[in-house]
N, C-alpha and C positions, 0 to 999 in steps of 0.2 A: 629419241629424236634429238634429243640436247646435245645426248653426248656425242652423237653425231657431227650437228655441228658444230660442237668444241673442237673435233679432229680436223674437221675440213677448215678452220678458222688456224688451228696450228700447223696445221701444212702449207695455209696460203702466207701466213706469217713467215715461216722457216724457209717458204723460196723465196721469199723481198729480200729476207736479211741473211740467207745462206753466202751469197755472192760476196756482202763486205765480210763479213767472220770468213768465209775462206781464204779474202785476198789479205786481210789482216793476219791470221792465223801464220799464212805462211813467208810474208814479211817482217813476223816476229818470231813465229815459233825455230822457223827453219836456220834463223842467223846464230838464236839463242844454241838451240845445238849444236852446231858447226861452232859455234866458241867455246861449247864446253867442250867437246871434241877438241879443239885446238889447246887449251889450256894443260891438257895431261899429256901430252906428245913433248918430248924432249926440245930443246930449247938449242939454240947453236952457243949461246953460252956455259951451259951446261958442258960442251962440248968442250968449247976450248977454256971453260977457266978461267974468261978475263969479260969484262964487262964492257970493254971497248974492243971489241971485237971486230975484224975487219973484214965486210958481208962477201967483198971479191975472193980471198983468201981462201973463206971456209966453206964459199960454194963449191970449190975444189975437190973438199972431204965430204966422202963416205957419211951420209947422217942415218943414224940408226932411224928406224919408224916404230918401233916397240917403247909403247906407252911409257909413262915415268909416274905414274900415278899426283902426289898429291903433291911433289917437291915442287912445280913452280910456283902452287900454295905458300907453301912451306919457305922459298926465298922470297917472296913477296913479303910475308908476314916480318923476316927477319930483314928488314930492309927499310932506314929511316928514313929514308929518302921519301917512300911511299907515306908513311905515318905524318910526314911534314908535312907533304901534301893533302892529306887528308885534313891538317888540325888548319892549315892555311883554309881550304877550300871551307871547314865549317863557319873559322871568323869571319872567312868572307859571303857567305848563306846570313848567320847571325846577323852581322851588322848591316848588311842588305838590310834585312827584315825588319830592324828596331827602328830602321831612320825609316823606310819608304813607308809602312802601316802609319803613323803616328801623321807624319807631313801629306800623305795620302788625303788622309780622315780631316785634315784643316783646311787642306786646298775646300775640299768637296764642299765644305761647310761654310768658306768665303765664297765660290760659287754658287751660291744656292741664294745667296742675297742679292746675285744682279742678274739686269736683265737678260731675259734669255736668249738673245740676237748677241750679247754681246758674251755673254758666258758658252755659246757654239764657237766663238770665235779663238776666245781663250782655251777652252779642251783641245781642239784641234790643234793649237799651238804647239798644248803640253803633249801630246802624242803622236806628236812628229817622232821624237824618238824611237819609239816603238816600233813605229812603221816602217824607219829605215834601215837600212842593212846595216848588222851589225859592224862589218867590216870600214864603213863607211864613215860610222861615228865612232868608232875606234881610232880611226886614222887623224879625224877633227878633233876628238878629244887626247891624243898623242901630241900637237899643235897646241894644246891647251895646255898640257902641263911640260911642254920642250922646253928645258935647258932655262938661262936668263932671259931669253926672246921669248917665252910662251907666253901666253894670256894672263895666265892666274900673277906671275911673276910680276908683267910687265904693267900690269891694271890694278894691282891689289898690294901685291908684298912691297916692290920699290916702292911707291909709292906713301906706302904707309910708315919708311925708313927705316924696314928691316932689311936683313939682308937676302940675296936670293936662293931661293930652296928647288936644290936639281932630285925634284921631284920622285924623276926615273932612279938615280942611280943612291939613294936614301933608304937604306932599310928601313926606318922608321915612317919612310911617308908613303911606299910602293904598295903598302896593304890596303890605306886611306885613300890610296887614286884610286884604286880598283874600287873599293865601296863606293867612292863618288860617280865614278862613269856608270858602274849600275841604280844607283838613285837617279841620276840623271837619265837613264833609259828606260826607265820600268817605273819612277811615279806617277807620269801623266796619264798611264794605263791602270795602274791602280784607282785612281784620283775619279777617273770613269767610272770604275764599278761601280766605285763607293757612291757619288753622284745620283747613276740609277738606283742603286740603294738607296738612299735618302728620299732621292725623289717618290719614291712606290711606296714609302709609308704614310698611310691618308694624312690628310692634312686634322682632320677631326681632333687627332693626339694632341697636336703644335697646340690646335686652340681650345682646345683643356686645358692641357699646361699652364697656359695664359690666363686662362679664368681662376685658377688654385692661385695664381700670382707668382709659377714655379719662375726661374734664372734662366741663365742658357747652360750653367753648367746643371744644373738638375736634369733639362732636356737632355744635352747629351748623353748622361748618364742613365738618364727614365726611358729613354724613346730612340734616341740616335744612333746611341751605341749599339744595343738589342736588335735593331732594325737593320743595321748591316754586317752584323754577326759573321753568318753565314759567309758573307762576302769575304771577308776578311780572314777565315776560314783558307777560302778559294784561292784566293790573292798570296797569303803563307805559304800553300803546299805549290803552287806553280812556282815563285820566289824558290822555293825550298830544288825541287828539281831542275829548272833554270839555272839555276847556281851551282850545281852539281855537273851541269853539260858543261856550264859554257866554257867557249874556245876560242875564239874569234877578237875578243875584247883585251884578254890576257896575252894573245897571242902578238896583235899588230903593238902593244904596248911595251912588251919584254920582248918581241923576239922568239918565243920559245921557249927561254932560257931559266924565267921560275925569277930573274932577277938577282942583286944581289945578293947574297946570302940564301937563297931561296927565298926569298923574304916574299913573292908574287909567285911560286911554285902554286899553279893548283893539282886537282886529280887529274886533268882533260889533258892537261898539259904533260903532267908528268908519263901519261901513257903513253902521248905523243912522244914524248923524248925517247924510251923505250921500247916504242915499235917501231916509228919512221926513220928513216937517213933524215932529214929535215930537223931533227929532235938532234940525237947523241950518234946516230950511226950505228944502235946496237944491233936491231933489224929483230928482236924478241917478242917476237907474236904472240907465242905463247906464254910466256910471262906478261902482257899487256893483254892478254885474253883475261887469263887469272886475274889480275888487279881490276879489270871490268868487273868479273864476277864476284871477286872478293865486296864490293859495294852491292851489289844489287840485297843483300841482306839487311845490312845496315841503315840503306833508305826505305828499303818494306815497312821497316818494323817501327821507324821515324815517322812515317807517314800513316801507318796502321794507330801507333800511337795518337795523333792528331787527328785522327776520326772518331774515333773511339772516345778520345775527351771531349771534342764536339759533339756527337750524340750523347755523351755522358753531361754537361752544360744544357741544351737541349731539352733533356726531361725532366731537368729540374725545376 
């Protein structure tokens, strides 16, 4: 009789949730194919030779359809262009991650001291960004850092009688805009988790603490830290793939273009440049298939990593 209804309890289970796993399944499964499919079919540069390639031209010619196996691999791999953007897209994940965890975790902790009418008022403030299109505040914070007229420029640098820093066209500062527009988009959602973290560890801890006569750094360290752990966890590997997509922020702020030097080249970007006319005009699908692919490993095993040491932290 049990085992009876264990089946009928797994079969009423697997029709609730048959519906989303099938609409998932084939919203991911089906694209993931069709791009590895697309990645070993010959390439129109391949064709012609040249990497500036001209899409009207060579729609003209005859393209073979017989597979090319692992070579757009293979020009990916020998290709710096892609590795720059890759080492770009990590400092820019990295230093995400160092500034927005740390100033996260102090916002939360000066929030947590005032009143709660008026600390509703301030979250929402802080994740305004969040909420709005990225395109949006990309364009506001393009305004921010323009030219001698921008913000930062015109409220901070004159002011303080240095001279003005063109921000955009600065190899040295187009990697630090980038980390700044996404600290500014993605702390006041952090700042939240952490928040309800803090908030959901009893209050019983704090006033032990208090009675041992612990600091606030001991708290931090004894109670604070431990208690949003996990968060902070959650916050990294989203930071971590977020950082990995995004398009939109790099895009309305370079262009496209990756920037001087490359110096703001991300991955998103640079596949952009190599599949779209909007990009370089190469129109290479299938080599922008392969560079998709070529990542999907290297963020597995980043992020398999980072669980693995969380459960490994965990049961210690």
């Amino acid at each position: 009789m049990t085992s009876k209804r264990w089946a009928k309890e797994s079969i009423s289970l697997g029709l609730l949730i048959f519906p989303f796993l099938g609409i998932w399944l084939f919203f991911w499964l089906v694209p993931l194919v069709l791009g590895i499919e697309l990645s070993f079919q010959p390439s129109q540069i391949q064709n012609s030779g040249d990497w500036g390639v001209n899409f009207e031209d060579e729609s003209r010619k005859t393209v073979s359809l017989e597979y090319v196996g692992f070579e757009n691999y293979r020009r990916i791999l020998l290709d710096s262009k892609f590795w720059k953007a890759i080492q770009n897209s990590s400092v820019y994940v990295g230093g995400s991650i160092l500034i927005i965890l740390p100033l996260s975790f102090l916002l939360s902790l000066c929030l947590m001291k005032i009143h709660k009418i008026s600390r509703a008022f301030l979250v929402f403030c802080l994740i305004i960004p969040s909420l709005a299109l990225p395109g949006v505040l990309s364009t506001l914070f393009y305004l921010f850092f323009h030219g001698r007229t921008g913000a930062l420029n015109h409220y901070l640098v004159i002011p303080l009688g240095m001279e003005p820093i063109n921000w955009m066209m600065d190899p040295n500062f187009i990697m630090p805009s980038m980390i700044l527009q996404s600290v500014w988009r993605w702390t006041g959602m952090v700042t939240l988790f952490f928040l309800c973290g803090l908030e959901a560890i009893p209050k019983w801890q704090s006033e032990a603490a208090d009675l041992e006569g612990a600091g606030n750094w001991m708290k931090i360290k004894k109670i604070w830290i431990p208690g949003i752990r996990h968060l902070a966890w959650f916050a990294g590997i989203f930071l971590v793939v977020d950082g990995f997509a995004s398009f939109s922020g790099a895009y309305v702020l370079l262009g496209g273009s990756g920037g001087l030097l490359d110096s703001g080249l991300l991955l998103v970007t640079y596949i952009y440049q190599v599949a779209f006319p909007g990009g370089s005009g190469r129109f290479d699908f299938p080599g922008a298939a392969a560079m998709s692919l070529l990542v999907i490993p290297f963020l597995a095993c980043l992020l398999f990593s980072a669980l693995r040491a969380r459960n490994y932290n965990s049961q210690r």
